[in-house]
N, C-alpha and C positions, 0 to 999 in steps of 0.2 A: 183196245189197248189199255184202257184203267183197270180192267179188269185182270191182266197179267202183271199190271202195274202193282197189284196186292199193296192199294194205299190205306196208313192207319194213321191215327190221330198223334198227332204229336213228331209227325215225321217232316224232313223238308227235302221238296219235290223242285226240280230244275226241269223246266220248260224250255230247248233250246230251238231258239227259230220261231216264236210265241205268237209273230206277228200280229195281228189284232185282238189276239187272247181271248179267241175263238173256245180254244179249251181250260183256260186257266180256270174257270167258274167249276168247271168237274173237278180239278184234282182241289181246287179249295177246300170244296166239298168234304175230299176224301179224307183231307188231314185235320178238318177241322180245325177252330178257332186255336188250339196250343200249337196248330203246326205252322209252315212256312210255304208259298211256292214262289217260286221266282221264275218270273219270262224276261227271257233276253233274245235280243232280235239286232239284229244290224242296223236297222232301218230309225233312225227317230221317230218317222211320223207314223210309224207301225204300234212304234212306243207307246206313244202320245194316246193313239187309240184305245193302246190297250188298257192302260192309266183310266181314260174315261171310260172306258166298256166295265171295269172293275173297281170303280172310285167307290162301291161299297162295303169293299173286302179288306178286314184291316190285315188280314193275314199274308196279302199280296204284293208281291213287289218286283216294280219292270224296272228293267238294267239295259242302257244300251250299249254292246259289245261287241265283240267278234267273237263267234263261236271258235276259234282258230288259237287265242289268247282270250279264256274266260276269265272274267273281272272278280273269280270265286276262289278262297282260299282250300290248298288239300284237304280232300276227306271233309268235305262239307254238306255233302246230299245226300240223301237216304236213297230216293228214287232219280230217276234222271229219264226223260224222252226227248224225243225228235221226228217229224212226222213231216216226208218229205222234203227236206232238209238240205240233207246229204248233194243231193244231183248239182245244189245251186253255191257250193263253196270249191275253191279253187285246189285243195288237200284233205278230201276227205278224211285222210289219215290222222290229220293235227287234231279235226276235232274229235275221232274217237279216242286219241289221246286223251285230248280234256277231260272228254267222258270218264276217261278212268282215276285221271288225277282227282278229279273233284265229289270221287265218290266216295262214300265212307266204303273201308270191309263189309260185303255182305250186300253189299247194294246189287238195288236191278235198275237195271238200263235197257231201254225197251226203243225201238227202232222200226221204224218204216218208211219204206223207200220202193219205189216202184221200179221194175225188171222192164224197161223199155223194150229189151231184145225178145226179149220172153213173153209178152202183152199179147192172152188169149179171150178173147169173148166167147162164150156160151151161154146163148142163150135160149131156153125150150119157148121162147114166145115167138123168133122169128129168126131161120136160118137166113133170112133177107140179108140181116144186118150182118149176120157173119160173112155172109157171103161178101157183101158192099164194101166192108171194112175189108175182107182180105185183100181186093180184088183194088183198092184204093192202094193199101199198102207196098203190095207186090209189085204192081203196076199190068199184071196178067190175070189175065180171069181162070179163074179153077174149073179143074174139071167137072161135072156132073157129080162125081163119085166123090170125089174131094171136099167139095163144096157141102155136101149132105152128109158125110162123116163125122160121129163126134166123140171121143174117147169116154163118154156119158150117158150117150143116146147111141140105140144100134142104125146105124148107116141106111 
C-alpha cells in the first residue's frame, strides 16, 4: 500500500484507524522530516500507544477522533489510507466522505478492506487446508472433484 501511496517528502499523510501506529514509522519515512503524518484512531488507549511506539518522530502526530467527523480542516492531506478500517464503523459512507473532504485536489486515498463474502484460499502447499476451510465454512464437505479444483492449478 505505500507503494501505490507514491509518498514524497514534504507531503502530509492521514492515517485513519492508526491504532497502535503499526504503520505510521513507514509513511514517516516516506515524507520525510518537511512532511507531516497524522494517525487518528477512535480508541485513546490505541493512541496513547501509538504516541509511545513514535515518541521519536517529530514529524508525527496522533489525534483521537471519529473517523465519521475528522478533527482535520478541508483539503488538508496529500495522501490519506485506511487499512481494515472500514468493516468496524457504523456508516462507511461518512467516512469516505471525510476521505474526500480532507483531501487536497490531486490526492490519493488508498483503501483496504477485506471481501468476507469473497474470502478464497489457494494454496499450492496443501489442498488440506482448502479443503478444511471450505468444508468448516460451508458446513458440507466437497466433492472429490471440488475440493481438488483450483482456477490456478489444473484439477
Amino acid at each position: 500500500m505505500l507503494t501505490m501511496m507514491d509518498l514524497r517528502p514534504g507531503q502530509t499523510v492521514l492515517d485513519i484507524g492508526c491504532g497502535p501506529g503499526t504503520d505510521l514509522a513507514g509513511l514517516s519515512d516516506g515524507v520525510g522530516s518537511s512532511g507531516t503524518v497524522i494517525g487518528l484512531d477512535h480508541d485513546p488507549v490505541m493512541a496513547d500507544q501509538a504516541r509511545v511506539r513514535l515518541a521519536d518522530r517529530t514529524n508525527v502526530e496522533i489525534l483521537v477522533g471519529d473517523a465519521q467527523g475528522m478533527p482535520l480542516a478541508d483539503g488538508s492531506v496529500d495522501r490519506a489510507r485506511t487499512d481494515r478500517m472500514l468493516q468496524h464503523v457504523p456508516d462507511p459512507g461518512r467516512v469516505l466522505a471525510e476521505f474526500r473532504r480532507v483531501a487536497r485536489p490531486g490526492a490519493v486515498i488508498a483503501m483496504a478492506e477485506p471481501d468476507w463474502h469473497g474470502l478464497l484460499i489457494d494454496s499450492p502447499a496443501s489442498e488440506g487446508l482448502v479443503r478444511h476451510i471450505t468444508t468448516k465454512s460451508s458446513g458440507t464437505r466437497p466433492s472429490a472433484a471440488a475440493s481438488s479444483a483450483s482456477p490456478n492449478r489444473p484439477g
